[in-house]
FITORRO-627793 format. One record per residue (C-alpha): residue in three letters; x, y, z; residue number from 1. Coordinates in Angstrom, 3 decimals. Example, Ala and Ser with C-alpha at 12.3 -4.5 7.8 and 13.67 -1.06 7.14 Angstrom:
BEGIN
  residuo        xx        yy        zz  num
      ala    12.300    -4.500     7.800    1
      ser    13.670    -1.060     7.140    2
// end
This chain:
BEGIN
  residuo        xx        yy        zz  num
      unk   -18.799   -21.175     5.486    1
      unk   -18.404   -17.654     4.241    2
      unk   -19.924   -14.507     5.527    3
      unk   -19.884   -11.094     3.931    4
      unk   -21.610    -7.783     3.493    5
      unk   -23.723    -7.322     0.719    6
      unk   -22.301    -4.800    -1.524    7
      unk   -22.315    -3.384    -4.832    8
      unk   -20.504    -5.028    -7.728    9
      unk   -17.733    -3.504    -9.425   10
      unk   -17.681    -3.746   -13.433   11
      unk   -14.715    -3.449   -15.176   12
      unk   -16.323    -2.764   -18.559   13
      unk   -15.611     0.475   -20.448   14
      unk   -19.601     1.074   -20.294   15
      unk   -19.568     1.045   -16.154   16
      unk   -17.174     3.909   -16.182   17
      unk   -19.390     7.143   -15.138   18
      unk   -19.494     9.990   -17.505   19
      unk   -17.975    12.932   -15.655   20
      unk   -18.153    16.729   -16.009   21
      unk   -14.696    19.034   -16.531   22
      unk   -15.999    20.124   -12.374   23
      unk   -16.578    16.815   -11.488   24
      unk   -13.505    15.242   -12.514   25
      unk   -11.696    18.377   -11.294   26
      unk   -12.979    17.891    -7.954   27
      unk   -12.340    13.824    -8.099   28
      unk    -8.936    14.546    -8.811   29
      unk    -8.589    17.111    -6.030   30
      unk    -9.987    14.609    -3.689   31
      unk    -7.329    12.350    -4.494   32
      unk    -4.317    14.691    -4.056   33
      unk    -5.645    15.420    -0.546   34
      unk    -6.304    12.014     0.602   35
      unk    -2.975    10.854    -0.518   36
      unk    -0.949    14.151     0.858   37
      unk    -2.746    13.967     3.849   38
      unk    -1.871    10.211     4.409   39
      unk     1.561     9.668     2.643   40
      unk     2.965    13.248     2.573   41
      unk     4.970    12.642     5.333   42
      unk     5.729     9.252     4.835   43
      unk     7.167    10.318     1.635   44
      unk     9.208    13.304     2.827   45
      unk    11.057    11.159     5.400   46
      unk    11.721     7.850     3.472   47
      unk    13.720    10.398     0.851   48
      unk    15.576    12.330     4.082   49
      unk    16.771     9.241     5.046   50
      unk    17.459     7.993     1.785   51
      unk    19.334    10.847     0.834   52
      unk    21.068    10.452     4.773   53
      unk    21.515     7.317     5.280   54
      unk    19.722     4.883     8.056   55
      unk    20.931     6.815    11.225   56
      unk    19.021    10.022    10.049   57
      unk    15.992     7.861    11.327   58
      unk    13.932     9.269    14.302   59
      unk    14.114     6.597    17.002   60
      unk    11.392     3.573    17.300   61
      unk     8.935     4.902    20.492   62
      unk     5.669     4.652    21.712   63
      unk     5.594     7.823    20.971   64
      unk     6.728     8.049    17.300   65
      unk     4.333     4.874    17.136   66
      unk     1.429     6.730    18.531   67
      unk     2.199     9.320    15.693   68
      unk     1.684     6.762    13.162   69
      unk    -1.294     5.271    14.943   70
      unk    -2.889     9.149    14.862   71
      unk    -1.821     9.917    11.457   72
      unk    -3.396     6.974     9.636   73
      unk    -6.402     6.925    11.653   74
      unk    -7.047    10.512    10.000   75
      unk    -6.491     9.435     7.303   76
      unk    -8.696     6.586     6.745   77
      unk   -11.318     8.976     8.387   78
      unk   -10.536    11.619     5.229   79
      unk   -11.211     9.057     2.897   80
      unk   -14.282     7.668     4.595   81
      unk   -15.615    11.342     4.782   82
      unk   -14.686    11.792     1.277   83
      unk   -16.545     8.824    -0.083   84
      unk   -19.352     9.447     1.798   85
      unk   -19.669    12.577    -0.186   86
      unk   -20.513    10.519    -3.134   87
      unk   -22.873     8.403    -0.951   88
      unk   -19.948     5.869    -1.114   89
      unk   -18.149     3.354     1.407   90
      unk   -15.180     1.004     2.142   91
      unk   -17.355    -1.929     0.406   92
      unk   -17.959     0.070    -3.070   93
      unk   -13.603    -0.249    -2.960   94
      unk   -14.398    -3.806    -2.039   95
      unk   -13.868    -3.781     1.270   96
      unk   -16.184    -6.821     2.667   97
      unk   -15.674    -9.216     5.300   98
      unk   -15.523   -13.191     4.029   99
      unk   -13.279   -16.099     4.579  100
      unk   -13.040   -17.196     1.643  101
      unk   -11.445   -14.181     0.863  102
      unk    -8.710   -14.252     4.003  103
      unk    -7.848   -17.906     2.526  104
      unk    -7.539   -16.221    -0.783  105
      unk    -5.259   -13.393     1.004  106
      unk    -2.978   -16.309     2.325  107
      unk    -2.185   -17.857    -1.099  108
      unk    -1.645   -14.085    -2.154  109
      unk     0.627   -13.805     0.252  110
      unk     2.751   -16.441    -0.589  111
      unk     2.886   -15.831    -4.515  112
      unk     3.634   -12.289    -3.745  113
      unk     6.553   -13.196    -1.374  114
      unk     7.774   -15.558    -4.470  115
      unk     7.500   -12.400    -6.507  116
      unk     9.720   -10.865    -4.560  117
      unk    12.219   -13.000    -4.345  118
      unk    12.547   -13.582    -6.949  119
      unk    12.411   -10.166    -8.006  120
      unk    15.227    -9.223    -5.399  121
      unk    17.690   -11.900    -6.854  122
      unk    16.877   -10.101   -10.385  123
      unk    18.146    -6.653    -9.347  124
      unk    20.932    -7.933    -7.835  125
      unk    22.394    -9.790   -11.202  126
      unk    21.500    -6.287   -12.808  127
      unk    23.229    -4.528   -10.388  128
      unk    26.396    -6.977   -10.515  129
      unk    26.076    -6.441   -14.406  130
      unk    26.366    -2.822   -14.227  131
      unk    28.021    -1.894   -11.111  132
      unk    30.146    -4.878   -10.827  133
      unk    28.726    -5.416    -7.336  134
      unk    25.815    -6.545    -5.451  135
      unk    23.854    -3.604    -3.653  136
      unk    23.396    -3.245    -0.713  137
      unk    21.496    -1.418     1.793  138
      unk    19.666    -0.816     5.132  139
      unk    17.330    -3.584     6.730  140
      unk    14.639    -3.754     8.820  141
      unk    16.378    -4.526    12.087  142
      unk    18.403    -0.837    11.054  143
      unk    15.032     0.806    11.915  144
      unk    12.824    -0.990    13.198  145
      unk    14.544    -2.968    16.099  146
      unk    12.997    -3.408    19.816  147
      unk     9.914    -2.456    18.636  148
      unk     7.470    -0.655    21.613  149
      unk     4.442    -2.135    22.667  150
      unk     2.159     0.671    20.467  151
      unk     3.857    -0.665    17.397  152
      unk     1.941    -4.153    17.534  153
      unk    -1.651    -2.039    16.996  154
      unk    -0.078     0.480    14.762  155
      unk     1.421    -2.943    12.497  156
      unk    -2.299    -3.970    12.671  157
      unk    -3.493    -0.905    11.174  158
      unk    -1.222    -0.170     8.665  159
      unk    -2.585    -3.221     6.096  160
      unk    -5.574    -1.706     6.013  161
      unk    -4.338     2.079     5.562  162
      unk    -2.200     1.464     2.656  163
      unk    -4.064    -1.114     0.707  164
      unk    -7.320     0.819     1.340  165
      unk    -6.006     4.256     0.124  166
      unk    -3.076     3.596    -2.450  167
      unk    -4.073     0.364    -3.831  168
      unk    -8.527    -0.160    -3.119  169
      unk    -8.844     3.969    -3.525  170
      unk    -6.245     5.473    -6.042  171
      unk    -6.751     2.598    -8.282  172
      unk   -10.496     3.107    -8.491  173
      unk   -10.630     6.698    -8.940  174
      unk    -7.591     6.367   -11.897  175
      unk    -9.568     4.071   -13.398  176
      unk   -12.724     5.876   -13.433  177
      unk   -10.796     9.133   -14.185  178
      unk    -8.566     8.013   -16.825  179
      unk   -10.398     4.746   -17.902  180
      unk    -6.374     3.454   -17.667  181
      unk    -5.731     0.210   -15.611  182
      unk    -1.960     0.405   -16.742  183
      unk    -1.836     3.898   -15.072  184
      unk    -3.425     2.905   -11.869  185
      unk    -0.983    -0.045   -11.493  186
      unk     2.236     2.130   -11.758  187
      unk     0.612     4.878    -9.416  188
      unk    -0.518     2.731    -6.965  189
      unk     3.077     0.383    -6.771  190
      unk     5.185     3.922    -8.074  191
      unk     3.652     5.802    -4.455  192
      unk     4.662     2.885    -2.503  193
      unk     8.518     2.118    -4.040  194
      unk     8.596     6.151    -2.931  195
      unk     7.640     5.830     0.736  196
      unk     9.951     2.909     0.784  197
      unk    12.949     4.239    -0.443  198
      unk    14.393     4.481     3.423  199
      unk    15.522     1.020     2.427  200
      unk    17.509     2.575    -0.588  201
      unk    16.927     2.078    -3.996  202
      unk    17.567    -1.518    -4.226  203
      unk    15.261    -2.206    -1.619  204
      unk    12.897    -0.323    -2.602  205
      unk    12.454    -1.222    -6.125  206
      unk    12.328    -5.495    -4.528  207
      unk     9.961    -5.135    -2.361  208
      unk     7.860    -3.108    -5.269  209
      unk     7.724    -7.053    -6.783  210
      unk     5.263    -7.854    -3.976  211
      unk     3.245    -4.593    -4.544  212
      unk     2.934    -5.213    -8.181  213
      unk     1.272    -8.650    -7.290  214
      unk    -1.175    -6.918    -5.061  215
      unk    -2.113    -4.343    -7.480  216
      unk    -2.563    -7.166   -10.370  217
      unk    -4.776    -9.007    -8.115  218
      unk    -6.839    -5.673    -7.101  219
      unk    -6.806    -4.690   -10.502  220
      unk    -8.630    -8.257   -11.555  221
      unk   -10.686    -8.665    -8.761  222
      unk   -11.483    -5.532    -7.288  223
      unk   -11.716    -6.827    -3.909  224
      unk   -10.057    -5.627    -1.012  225
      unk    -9.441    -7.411     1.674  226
      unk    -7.312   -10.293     0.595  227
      unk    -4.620    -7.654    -0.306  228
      unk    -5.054    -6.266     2.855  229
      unk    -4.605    -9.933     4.402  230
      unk    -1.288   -10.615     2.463  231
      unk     0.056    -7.320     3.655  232
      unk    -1.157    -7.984     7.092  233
      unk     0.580   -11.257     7.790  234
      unk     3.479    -9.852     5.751  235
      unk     3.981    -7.228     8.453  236
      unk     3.101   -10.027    11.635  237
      unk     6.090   -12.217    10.037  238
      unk     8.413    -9.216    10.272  239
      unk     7.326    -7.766    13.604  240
      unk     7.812   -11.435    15.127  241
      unk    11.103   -11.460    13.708  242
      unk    12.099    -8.062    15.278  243
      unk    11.329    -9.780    18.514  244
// end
């Protein structure tokens, strides 16, 4: 049995995209830039400190530096919510709607996006062999993210749903309206996420963009959130049971 809100379908046709004035689409695009600097700007500036400084330039794992996190994306979730209510909009016009059939869907997503990855990770190591005449290397998990505090089990909760609702369910919906270009809104949404997870170097960052891409090709085709959300969700259980 599935339940769900009632709300309004998305259609991908060229003829569903609204025509915009130059002030409209200046302030659309202005909305954007805050939502995402007010969510990811410091995500971004620290994943390239510690890229550029290696794993031990990492602030220490706390309940407070987890409480941070826990603050910071709760704003920001409220920033977008206040800035699609402008436009007499909601989390379910980004298709954001509770149903099971859709956390089953999430599930399988899950799994061909870990495949992707894998994949995807053995791939850029045979390139890097080929052209460094090594395997790369760089900083795991466990090098950050070790004994995590109690506060990071609600902040892991939250997180699906502040990434895939703002750089994946968000920023591909307004580049798509704004630019009419789903190729664009792929690479921005997966290109903003390889940057705010380039703390695991470049390697890293660029395999674990293979499970990204999946979510954005299934957002970008059905234009429903929540099973990406799911798929991150359990992606991000698995690992925090592991740290344990």
């Amino acid at each position: 049995m599935t339940t769900s809100i009632a709300a309004p379908v998305v259609s991908t046709s060229e003829n569903a995209f609204p025509e915009l004035s130059a002030a409209e689409r200046r302030q659309r695009w202005f909305e954007v830039c805050l939502v995402l600097l007010v969510a990811l700007g410091a995500f971004i500036l620290s994943s390239l400190y510690v890229l550029v400084h290696g794993p031990s330039a990492f602030t220490q794992l706390s309940n407070l530096r987890a409480a941070s996190g826990l603050l910071q994306e709760s704003a920001a979730l409220l920033v977008l919510g206040y800035v699609l209510s402008r436009r007499g909009m909601s989390f379910a016009h980004l298709g954001f709607r509770w149903s099971l059939r859709d956390v089953r869907i999430g599930l399988l997503l899950m799994l061909l996006a870990w495949i992707a990855y894998a994949f995807g990770s053995v791939a850029i190591q045979v390139v890097h062999r080929v052209l460094f005449g090594a395997y790369g290397s760089g900083p795991r998990a466990q090098d950050f993210f070790a004994h995590p505090p109690v506060l990071f089990i609600p902040f892991s909760l939250l997180n699906p749903f502040f990434e895939e609702l703002i750089v994946r369910a968000y920023l591909m919906t307004e580049v798509i309206e704004l630019t009419r270009s789903r190729a664009l809104a792929v690479a921005l949404s997966v290109g903003i996420q390889f940057l705010y997870h380039l703390y695991y170097g470049l390697v890293g960052a660029v395999s674990v963009s293979f499970f990204f891409l999946v979510l954005a090709l299934y957002y970008l085709r059905s234009r429903k959130a929540l099973p990406v959300i799911v798929a991150h969700a359990f992606v991000d259980i698995y690992a925090l049971i592991r740290l344990w």
